[in-house]
N, C-alpha and C positions, 0 to 999 in steps of 0.2 A: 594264849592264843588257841582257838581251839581248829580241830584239824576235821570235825564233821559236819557237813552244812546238809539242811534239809534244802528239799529240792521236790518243787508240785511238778506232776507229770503232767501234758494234756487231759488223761483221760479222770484226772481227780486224783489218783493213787499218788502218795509219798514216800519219796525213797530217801536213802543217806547216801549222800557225797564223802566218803573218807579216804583224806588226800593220802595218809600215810599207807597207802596199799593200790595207789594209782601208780602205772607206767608209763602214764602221760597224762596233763589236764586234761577235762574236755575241751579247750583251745588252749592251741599253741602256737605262735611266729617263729617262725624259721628263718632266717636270713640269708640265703645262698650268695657266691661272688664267685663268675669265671672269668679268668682274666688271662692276657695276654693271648687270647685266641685268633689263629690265623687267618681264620675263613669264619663271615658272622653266623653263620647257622649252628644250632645246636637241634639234630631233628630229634632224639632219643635218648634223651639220660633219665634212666631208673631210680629214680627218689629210694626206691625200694619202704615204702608206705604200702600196706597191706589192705588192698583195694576191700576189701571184707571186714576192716576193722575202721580204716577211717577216710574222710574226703577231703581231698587236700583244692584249696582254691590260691590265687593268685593276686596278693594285696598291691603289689608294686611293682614295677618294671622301669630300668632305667641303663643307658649303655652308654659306656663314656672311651674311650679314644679314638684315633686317628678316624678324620671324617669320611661318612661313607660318601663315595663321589658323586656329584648331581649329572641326571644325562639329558636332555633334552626329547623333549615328549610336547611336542609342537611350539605352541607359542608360551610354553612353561617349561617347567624342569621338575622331575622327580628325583626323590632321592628312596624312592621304593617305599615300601611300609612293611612295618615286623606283624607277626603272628609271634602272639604270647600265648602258650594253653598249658593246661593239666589234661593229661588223657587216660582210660586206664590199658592196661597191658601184660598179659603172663598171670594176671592175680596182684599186680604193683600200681601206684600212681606213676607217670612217667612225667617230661616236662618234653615241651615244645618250644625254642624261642628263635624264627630266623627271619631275616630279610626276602621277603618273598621278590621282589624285582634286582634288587643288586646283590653282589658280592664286595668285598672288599681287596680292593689291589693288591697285589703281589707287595710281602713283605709289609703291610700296614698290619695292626692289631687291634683289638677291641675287648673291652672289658664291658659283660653283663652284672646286673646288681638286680636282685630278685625277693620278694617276700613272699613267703608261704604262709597260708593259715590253714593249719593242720585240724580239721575236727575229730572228736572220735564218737566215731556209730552209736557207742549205747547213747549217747546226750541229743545228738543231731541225725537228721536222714536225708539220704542226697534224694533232690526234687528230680521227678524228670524235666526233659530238658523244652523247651516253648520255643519252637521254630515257626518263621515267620517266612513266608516267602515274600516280597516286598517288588518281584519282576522285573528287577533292575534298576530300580528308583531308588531314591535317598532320601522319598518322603513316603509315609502310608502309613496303616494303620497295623499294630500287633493285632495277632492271634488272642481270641478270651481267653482267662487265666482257666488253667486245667482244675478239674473238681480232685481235693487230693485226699478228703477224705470218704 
């Protein structure tokens, strides 16, 4: 098995991949689980990932117990919608995951289930980010893709 793999860069130049002297792949999946949590918001937890070394994104999201309650919102009913993000903070990756319209009843609980993919800087480079303002509609058209190099 061999532990060095050549590796072409964009710009032509070729480098060596040698695993036995990585502290991490350049990807990695991380699997998070919090569970038994009493209120479904989580606004600020510290991955503690080093905003300077790598960019962490968000492969999966999924929440399983006691149902969050539906409320009547005219001739339908919501049951709210989550905000899921990676943000950075302090020099860390941080996580975001909460029910923006409901909470969860007194004494119900809830379990989050989450995948990270961890990249690291020297392999990959975080894009900035393509905001679109869209004026309140749920149809239109994106922003051209930014020039990146």
């Amino acid at each position: 098995m061999y532990s060095r793999v050549a590796q072409r860069v964009g710009s032509g130049e070729i480098t060596t991949l040698d695993v036995d002297f990585l502290n991490v792949a350049p990807i990695n999946i991380v699997d998070y689980s919090f569970t038994n949590l009493q209120l479904d918001n989580l606004r600020d937890v510290d991955l503690q990932y080093d905003s300077n070394k790598y960019i962490v994104g968000i492969a999966n999201f999924r929440h399983v117990g006691d149902a969050i309650k539906k409320i009547p919102a005219g001739d339908t009913y919501s049951i709210g919608h989550f905000v899921v993000r990676t943000f950075v903070s302090g020099g860390t990756w941080h996580l975001e995951i909460r029910n923006v319209d409901l909470d969860l009843d007194a004494g119900d609980s809830i379990d989050y289930y989450i995948t990270l993919i961890v990249y690291d800087k020297s392999y990959f480079r975080h894009l900035p980010p393509i905001i679109t303002d869209l004026g309140g509609s749920n149809t239109g058209t994106a922003s051209s893709i930014p020039d990146l190099y």
